[in-house]
N, C-alpha and C positions, 0 to 999 in steps of 0.2 A: 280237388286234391291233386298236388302232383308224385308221378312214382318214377322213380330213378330206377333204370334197368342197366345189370352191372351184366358187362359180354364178360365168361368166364371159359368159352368154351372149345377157344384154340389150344397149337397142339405145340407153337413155339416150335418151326422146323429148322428154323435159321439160328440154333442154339445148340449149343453143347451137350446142356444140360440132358437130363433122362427122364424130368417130369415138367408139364405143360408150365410156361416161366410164372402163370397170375397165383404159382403154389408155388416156389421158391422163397425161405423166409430171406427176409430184409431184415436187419436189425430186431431178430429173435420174432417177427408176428410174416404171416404171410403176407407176399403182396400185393393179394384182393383184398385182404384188411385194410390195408393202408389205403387202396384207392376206394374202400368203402366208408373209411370213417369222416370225410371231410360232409359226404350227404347226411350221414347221423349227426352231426353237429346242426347242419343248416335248419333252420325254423323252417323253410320251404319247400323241404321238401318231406313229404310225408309218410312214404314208403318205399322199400327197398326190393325189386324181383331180381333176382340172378342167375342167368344162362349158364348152366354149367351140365355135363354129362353124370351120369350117372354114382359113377365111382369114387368122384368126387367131392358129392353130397355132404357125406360124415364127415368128413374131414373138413369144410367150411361150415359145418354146423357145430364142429367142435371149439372151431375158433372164433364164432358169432357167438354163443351163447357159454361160452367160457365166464362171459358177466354177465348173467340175464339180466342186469337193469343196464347195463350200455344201451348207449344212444341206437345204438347200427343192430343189436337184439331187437330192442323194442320195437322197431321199423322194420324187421325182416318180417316178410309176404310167404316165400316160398323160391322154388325153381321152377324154369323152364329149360326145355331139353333144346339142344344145339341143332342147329341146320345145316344144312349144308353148304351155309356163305353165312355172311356178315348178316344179310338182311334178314334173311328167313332164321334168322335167330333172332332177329329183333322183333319181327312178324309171330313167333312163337310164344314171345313174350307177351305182347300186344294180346293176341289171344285169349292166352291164361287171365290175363289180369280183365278182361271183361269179361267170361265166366263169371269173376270172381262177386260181380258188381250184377249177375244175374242170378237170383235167389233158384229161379228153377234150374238153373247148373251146376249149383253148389257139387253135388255127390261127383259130374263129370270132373269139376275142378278141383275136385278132393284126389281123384286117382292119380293127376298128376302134379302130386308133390304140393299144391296147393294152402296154403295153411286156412285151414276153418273155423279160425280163431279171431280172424280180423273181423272190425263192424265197415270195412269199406264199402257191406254194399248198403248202408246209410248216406255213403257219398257221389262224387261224379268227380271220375277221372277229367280236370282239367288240360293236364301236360302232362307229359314224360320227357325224362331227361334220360341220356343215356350216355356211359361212360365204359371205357374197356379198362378191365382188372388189372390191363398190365400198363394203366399211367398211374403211380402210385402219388406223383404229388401234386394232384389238382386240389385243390384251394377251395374255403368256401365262399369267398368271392367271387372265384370266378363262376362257381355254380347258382348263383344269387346273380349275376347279372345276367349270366343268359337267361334265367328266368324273368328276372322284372324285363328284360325286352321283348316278351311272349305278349305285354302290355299294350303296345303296338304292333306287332308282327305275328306272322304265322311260325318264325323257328328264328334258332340263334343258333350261332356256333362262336368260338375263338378260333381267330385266326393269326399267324404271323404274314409279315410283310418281308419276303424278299430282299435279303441284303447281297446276296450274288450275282451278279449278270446271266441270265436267263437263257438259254437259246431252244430252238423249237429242232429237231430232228427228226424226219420220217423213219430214216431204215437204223438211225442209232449207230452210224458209222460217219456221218459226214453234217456239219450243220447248213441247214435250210435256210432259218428264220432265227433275226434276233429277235426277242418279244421285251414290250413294255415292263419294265420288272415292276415298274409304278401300280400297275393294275393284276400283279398277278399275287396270292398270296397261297399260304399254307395253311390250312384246315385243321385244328385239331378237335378231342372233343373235353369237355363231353357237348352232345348234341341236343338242341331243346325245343322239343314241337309240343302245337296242341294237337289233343290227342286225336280229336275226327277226323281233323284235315289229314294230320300226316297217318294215320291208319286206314283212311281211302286211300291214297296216296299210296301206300308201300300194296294194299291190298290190287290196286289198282294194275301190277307190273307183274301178276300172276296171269298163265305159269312159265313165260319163258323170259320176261325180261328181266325178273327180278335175277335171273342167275351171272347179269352181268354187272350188276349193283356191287360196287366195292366201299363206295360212303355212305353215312347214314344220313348225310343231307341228300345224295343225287334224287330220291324218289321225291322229294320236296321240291326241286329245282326244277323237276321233271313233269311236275304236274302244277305249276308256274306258283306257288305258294311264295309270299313274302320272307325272305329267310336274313335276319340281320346278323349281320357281324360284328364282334366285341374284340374287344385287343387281347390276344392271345401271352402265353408267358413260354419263355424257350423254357422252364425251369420242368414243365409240363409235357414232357416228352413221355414219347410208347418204349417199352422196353422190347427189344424186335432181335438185337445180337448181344455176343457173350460183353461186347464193350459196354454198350446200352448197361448192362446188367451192375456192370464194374464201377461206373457212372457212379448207378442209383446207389452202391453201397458205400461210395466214398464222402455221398452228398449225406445220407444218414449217419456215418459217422463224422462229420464236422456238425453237426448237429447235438452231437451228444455228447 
């Protein structure tokens, strides 16, 4: 089985706004909706966990189960509680979700937030994919091809190819080095490991390297895993500033 882990659990500091941006509505549903429903669609993937704080909870359970027979209902797991960084929220997640697949853990993974309702532990975690609440229009293509490339590989991501000319800077005041724009690209995600490797792998960088971990691929990279790369879509961007945000509402209203 694969379970798509949705990061819900930054705080948006480089915004305006007054509440974390993956809960700002878009076009009347919030914008973890939007980057939750392209995996409720997909046939591949099979469950949904979502990192998010506490306070948060009700209020994406109010807008997941708004239709209990939606796709992204059906496939909702539970939460897991945020880390301290990127990874160890991912690591959190990773976790929970084999409790979940351990019958004698059941009641530990009931306390936190767990749902006890799933028959996952009839299955084995294949893969996880994992995606941030604030890319609202990733595609269920492009989450279907990182997956069929887990077919040969240990991880996929999307990436874009550099259309700017490149330069390398030490002190960020003077340029050094121009670099190959040929060979450099831009990472987005969502991210797609199987689940052993890349959960030794992030377990692997406890307790002090994981706190420099800022991608979900570097623990993969890092402990030499085969990680392919798929053709990314610019349309597939992070929502990070007030523009970002301005963006994603103009592209939903020409949509509608």
């Amino acid at each position: 089985m694969t379970i798509a882990i949705i990061l819900a659990g930054g705080v948006g500091s480089r915004m305006s706004i007054d509440i974390p941006k993956q809960f700002v509505e878009l076009s009347g549903q919030m914008m973890i909706m939007h980057s939750m429903l392209p995996f409720g669609e997909s046939d591949m993937v099979d469950n949904i966990q979502i990192v998010a704080a506490e306070q948060w909870r009700s209020r994406i359970e109010d807008a997941v189960f708004e239709d209990p027979e939606s796709e992204v209902a059906q496939k909702f797991l539970g939460f897991s509680n945020p880390g301290e960084n990127r990874q160890l929220s991912i690591l959190n997640a990773m976790q929970d979700i084999q409790k979940m697949l351990d019958p004698a853990a059941g009641n530990e993974a009931g306390t936190q937030g767990i749902s006890s309702t799933s028959d996952t532990a009839k299955h084995t975690i294949r893969s996880v994919i994992i995606h941030d609440a604030a890319r609202p229009f990733v595609t269920v293509e492009c989450i279907e091809d990182c997956l069929k490339a887990l077919e040969t590989h240990d991880g996929a991501m999307p990436v874009l190819s550099m259309n700017d000319t490149v330069y390398f800077s030490r002190t960020g005041k003077r340029v050094d080095e121009l670099l190959n724009r040929s060979c450099i690209y831009a990472g987005q995600a969502p991210e797609a490991f199987r689940f052993e490797k890349y959960f030794a792998a992030t377990k692997a960088l406890l307790p002090d390297q994981i706190m420099m971990i800022r991608g979900s691929t570097e623990p993969a990279i890092m402990a030499g895993l085969d990680v392919a790369m798929i053709p990314g879509d610019q349309r597939n961007f992070k929502i990070t500033t007030d523009e970002d945000l301005e963006r994603a509402e103009e592209i939903l209203r020409s949509r509608q």
